[in-house]
N, C-alpha and C positions, 0 to 999 in steps of 0.2 A: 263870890270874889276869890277866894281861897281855888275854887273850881275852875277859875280861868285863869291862877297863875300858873297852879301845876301845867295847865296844856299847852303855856307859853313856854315854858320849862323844856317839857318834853319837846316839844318845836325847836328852840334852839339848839338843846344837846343833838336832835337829829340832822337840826341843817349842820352842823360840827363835824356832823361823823361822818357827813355827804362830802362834806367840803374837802375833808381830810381823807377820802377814798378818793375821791378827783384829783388831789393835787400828786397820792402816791403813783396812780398809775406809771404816768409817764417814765418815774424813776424805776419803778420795776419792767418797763420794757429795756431799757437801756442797758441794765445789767444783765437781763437774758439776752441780746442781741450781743453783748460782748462774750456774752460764757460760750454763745454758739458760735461766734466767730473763732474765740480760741478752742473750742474742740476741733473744728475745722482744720483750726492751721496742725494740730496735734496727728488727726487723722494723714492731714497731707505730709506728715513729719512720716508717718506709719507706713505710709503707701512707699517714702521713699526709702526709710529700712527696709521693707520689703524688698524694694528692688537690688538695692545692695546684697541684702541677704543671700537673694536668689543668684548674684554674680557669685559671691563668695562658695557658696555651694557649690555652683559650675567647675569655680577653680579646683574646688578640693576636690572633686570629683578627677578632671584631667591631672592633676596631679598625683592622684592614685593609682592612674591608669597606667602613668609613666612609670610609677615607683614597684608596681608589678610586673612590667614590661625590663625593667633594670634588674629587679630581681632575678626572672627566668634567665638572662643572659647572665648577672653572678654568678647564677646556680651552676650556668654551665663551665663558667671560666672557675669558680672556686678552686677544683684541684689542680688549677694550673699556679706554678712557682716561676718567675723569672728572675732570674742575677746574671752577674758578670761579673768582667772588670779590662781592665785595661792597661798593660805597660807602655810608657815611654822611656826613650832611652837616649844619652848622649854616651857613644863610645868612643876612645881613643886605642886604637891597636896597632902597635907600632911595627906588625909584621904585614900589614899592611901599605900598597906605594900610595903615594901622594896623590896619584890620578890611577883611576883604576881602566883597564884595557879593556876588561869583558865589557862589552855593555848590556849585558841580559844579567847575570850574575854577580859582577865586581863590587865591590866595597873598596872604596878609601880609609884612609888612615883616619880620620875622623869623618865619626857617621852620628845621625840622627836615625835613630831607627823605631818605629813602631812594632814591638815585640811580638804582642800577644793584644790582640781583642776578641775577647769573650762573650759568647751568648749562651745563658747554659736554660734551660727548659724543663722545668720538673711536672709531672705529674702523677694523681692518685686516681688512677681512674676505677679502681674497687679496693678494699679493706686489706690492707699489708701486701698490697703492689703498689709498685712504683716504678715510671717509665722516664727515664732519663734523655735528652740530645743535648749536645754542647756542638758548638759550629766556633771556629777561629776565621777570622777575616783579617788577620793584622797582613800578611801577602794578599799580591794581587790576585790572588781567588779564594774562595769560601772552602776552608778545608773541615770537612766531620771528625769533629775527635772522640766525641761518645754517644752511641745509642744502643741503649739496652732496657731491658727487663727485671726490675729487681721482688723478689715475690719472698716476704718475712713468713719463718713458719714458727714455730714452736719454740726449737731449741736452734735456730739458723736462718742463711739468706740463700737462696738460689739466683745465678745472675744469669745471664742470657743476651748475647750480643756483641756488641763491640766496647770496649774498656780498658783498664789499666789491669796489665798481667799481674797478679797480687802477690809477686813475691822477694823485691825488692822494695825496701820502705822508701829509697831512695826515689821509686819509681811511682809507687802510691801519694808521697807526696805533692799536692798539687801547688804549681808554681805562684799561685797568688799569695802562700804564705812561706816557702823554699827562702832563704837569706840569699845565697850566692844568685847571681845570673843565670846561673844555667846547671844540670844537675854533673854530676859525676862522670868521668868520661864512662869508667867501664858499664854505667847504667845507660847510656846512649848508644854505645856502641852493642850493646848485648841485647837493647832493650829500643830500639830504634823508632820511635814517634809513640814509645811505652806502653802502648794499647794492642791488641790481638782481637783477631775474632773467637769465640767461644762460651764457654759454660763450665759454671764454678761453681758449689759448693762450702759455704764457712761454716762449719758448728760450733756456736758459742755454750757456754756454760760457765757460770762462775765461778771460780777457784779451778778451773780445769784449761787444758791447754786449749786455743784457740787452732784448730783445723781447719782447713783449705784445703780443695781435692778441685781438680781444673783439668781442663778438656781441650785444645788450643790446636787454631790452622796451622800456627809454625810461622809458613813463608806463605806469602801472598802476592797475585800478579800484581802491576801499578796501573793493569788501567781499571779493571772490575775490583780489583780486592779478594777475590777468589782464592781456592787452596788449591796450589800448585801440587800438592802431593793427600792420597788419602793416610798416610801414616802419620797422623798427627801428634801435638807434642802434650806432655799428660806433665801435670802439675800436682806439686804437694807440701803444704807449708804445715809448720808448726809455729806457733807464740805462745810463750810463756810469761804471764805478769813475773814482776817480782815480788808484787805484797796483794796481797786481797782484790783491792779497789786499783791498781795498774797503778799509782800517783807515781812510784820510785820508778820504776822504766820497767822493760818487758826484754827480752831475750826470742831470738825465734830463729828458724834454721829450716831451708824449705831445697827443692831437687824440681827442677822443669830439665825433661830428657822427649829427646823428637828426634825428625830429620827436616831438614830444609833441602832447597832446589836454588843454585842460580846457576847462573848465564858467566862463565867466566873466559868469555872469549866476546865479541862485538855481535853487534844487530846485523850487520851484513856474516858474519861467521860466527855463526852462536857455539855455544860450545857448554851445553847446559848437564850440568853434574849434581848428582845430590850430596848432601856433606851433614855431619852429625850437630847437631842445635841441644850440648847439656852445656844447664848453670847450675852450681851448686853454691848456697847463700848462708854466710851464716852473718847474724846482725845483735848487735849489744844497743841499747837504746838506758841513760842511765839518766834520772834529776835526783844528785845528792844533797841539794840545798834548795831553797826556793831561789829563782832564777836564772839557775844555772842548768843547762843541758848537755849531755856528751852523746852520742852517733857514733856510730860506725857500723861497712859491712863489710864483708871480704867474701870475693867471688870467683869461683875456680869452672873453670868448662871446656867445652870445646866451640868454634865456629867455623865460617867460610874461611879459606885460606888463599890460594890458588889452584890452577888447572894441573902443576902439576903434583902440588899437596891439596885437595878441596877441603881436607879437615884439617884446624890447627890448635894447639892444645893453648888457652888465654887463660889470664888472671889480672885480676885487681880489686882495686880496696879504697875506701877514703874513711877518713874520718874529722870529725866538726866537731867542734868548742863552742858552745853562743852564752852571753852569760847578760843578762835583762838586770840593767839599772835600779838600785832599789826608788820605787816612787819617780821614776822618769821612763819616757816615753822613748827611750835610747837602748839599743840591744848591740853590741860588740859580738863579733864573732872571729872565726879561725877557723881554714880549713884545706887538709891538706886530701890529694885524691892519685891515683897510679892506675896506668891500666897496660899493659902487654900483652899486644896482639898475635903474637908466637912465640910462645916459650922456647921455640927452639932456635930462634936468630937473637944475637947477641945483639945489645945498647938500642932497641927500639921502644923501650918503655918510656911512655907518657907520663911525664909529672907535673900536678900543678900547684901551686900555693895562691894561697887565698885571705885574704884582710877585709874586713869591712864593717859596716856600721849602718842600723836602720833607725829612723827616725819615724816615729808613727803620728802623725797630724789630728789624726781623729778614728775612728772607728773604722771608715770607710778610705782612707790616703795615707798612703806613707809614701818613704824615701830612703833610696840605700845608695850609698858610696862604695865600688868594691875595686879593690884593689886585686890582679892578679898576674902571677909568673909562671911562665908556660917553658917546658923542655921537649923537645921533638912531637911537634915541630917548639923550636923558640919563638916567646913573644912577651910582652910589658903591656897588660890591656886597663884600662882604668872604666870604668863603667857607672855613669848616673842614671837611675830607676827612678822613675816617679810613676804609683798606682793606685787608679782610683778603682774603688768596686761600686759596683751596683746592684 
């Protein structure tokens, strides 16, 4: 008895344990069919990273290619520099008629005039060279004002080309930071479009005088630019700081001696003579306060004269006052300038006075208002500047 319940026993616990493995199957297909279903959708998650991935790739790839591609042409532009700038101008000049007669030339009494547009071109194209052009377009054609070679050595610059004759500051200064309208008479008429062809020499040294030694065509034809004569004209400046670091002003005193060639008779009867080309320059440059500056230069020589004097013995001088607002963007100036084209004819010297006032807008615009009074010839000219640089 005892023997036949145990094997009922067992009998049951086994159909139990049959029962209980048949009923889990089911659930355990279920749950694997869902795990493989989401691996699945995982994988197809993978397949479509992948494909993204491999676009992202592609990009960063052509976009490398560009960014190398850009580089080599930086590479090549790097030692290139461009700036400018540009004057506009509302003039009133009352020696001027109302309606003007030339019509290639003339100016009225009131003009809008486009002064100066600048393009100036720097580059380095090896270690302590440097290659300059500047081109003006504010006239109806593209005029060259500077192309040269500038090569830094040790103790100095050697220049090479066409440039600003270096021995009026008046002349060195370039017009986009000049106050008055327009420079000096005796620097325009001694110094006529300020620039020469040649080669110059500065040796600098600290605490020692600043030297200039220059090489120069003189006189030049107007249609090539050429040197109408070999006896060219030789240059030699001196500048002296007045304290260590230049801050207080500089003192300098320089001699350009040549000869030139014109035509003092017409194109149909020329009548071409040479004539002596010295300037002798002496210049005081003084800031005894902060923003306060004093100029001046006085210049003695000879030029063209006539056919029947071609040499005539000239002189003149200006000197400027400008005196910078403290904490304001406002600069006040004065300036008075003389020039006499033959010492030996009486009452033909040139005089003019000068007023005016800059306002600077920002870094890159200003604006000046000048006031000027002109003596042989006479005139009353009022002049508004506005310049942008670039």
């Amino acid at each position: 008895m005892l023997r036949f319940a145990a094997v009922l026993s067992a009998l049951v616990i086994w159909g139990g344990w049959v029962a209980a493995q048949t009923g889990a199957n089911p659930t355990s297909l279920e749950a694997l069919q869902a795990e493989i279903t989401r691996l699945r959708q995982q994988v197809a998650e993978l397949e479509k990273l992948k494909e993204q991935l491999a676009k992202l790739e592609q990009q960063l790839a052509d976009l490398q290619k560009q960014q190398k591609t850009t580089e080599a042409v930086t590479k090549r532009l790097e030692p290139l520099r461009f700036s400018g700038y540009i004057q506009m101008r509302y003039e009133r000049d009352d020696s001027q008629p109302t309606d003007a007669t030339d019509l290639t030339r003339g100016r009225a009494k009131d003009n809008f005039r486009l002064r100066r547009a600048r393009l100036d071109v720097r580059a380095t194209p090896f270690k302590n060279g440097l290659f300059r052009l500047q081109v003006d377009a504010a006239e109806t054609d593209v005029v060259l004002r500077d192309a040269y070679l500038e090569l830094t050595t040790a103790d100095g610059v050697f220049t090479f080309g066409q440039f600003k004759v270096p021995l009026m500051e008046e002349v060195l200064e370039s017009s986009s930071v000049r106050l008055t309208p327009e420079r000096a008479r005796v620097a325009t008429a001694l110094f006529p479009g300020e620039r020469d062809r040649g080669i110059t020499y500065t040796w600098r040294k600290q605490g020692a005088p600043q030297i200039t030694l220059g090489l120069f065509s003189g006189t030049r034809n107007t249609e090539t630019q050429d040197s109408l004569t070999s006896r060219k004209s030789w240059l030699v400046r001196l500048v002296q700081p007045l304290d260590k670091k230049g801050q207080l002003g500089q003192i300098w005193v320089g001699r350009m001696d040549g000869v030139g060639r014109k035509n003092f008779g017409t194109s149909a009867n020329p009548n071409i003579l040479n004539f002596d080309r010295e300037r002798t320059v002496v210049g005081l440059l003084l800031r005894p306060v902060s923003g306060l500056t004093l100029r001046g230069e006085w210049v003695d020589g000879k030029d063209a004269g006539t056919a029947a004097t071609p040499t005539v013995k000239v002189r003149g001088w200006y000197a400027l006052l400008a005196y910078k607002l403290p904490q304001q963007p406002i600069t006040l100036y004065a300036k008075h300038d003389q020039y006499d084209p033959n010492r030996d004819v009486a009452g033909n010297t040139y005089r003019r006075n000068a007023l005016g006032m800059q306002y600077d807008l920002n870094t890159f615009t200003r604006l000046n208002l000048t006031w000027e009074k002109q003596k042989n010839p006479s005139a009353t000219i009022w002049t508004f500047q506005t310049q942008l640089r670039y």
